[in-house]
N, C-alpha and C positions, 0 to 999 in steps of 0.2 A: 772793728775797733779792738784794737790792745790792750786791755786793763795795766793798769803800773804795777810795779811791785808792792806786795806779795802778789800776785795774780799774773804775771805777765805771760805765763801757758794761755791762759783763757783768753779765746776773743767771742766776738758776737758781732754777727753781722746780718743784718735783719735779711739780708735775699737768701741767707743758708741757714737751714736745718728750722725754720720757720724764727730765727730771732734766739735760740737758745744759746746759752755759753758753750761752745766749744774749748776744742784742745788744739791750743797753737795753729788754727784756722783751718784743722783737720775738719768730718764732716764724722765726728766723734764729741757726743756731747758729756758736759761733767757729768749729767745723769743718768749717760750710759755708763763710765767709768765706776760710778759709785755702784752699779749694777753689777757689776764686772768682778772688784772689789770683794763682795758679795757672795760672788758666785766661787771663787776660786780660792781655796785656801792655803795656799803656798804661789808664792813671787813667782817660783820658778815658771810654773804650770802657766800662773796668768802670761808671763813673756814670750813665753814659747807660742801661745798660743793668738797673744797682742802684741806681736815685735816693735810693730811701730809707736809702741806706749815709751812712755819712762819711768823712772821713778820719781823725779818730781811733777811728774801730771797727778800722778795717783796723789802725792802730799798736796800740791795745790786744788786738787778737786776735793778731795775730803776738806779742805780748807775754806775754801768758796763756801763748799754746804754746809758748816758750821757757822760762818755769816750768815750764809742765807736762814737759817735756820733761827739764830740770835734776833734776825730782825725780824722772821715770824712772828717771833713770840713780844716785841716791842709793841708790833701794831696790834696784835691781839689784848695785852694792858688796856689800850685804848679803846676799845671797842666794848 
C-alpha cells in the first residue's frame, strides 16, 4: 500500500519487512533511514554510501516519525 501525499515514498506491505513502512517499496524501512540519518553526518557520505536513497526519503521519513511520534504522545494523554 502507497500512502498519499505527504508520504507517497512510504509503502507497507504486510508480506515485507514484517508489515513496517518502507521506502518506495524498497526492503529499507523508515526506521532504518532515521538510523542512518543518525549515523552519518554529512549528505554526502550518507549518498555515497545509500545511492539508492534520495533526499526526499530522508524528509518524508523524518516526517512519518514526527506523526508517528505526535500520535504517541496523543494515546499516552489518554492512558
Amino acid at each position: 500500500m502507497n500512502l498519499r501525499p505527504p508520504f507517497d515514498r512510504i509503502t507497507i506491505e504486510p508480506d515485507k519487512m514484517g508489515g513496517a513502512p518502507c521506502i518506495r517499496g524498497m526492503r529499507i524501512t523508515v526506521q532504518r533511514v532515521l538510523d542512518i540519518l543518525g549515523t552519518y553526518a554529512e549528505r554526502k557520505e550518507l549518498f555515497e554510501e545509500y545511492p539508492y536513497l534520495e533526499e526526499e526519503d530522508l524528509r518524508q521519513s523524518l516526517a512519518f516519525a514526527a506523526v508517528a511520534v505526535d500520535k504517541s504522545d496523543q494515546l499516552a494523554q489518554l492512558t
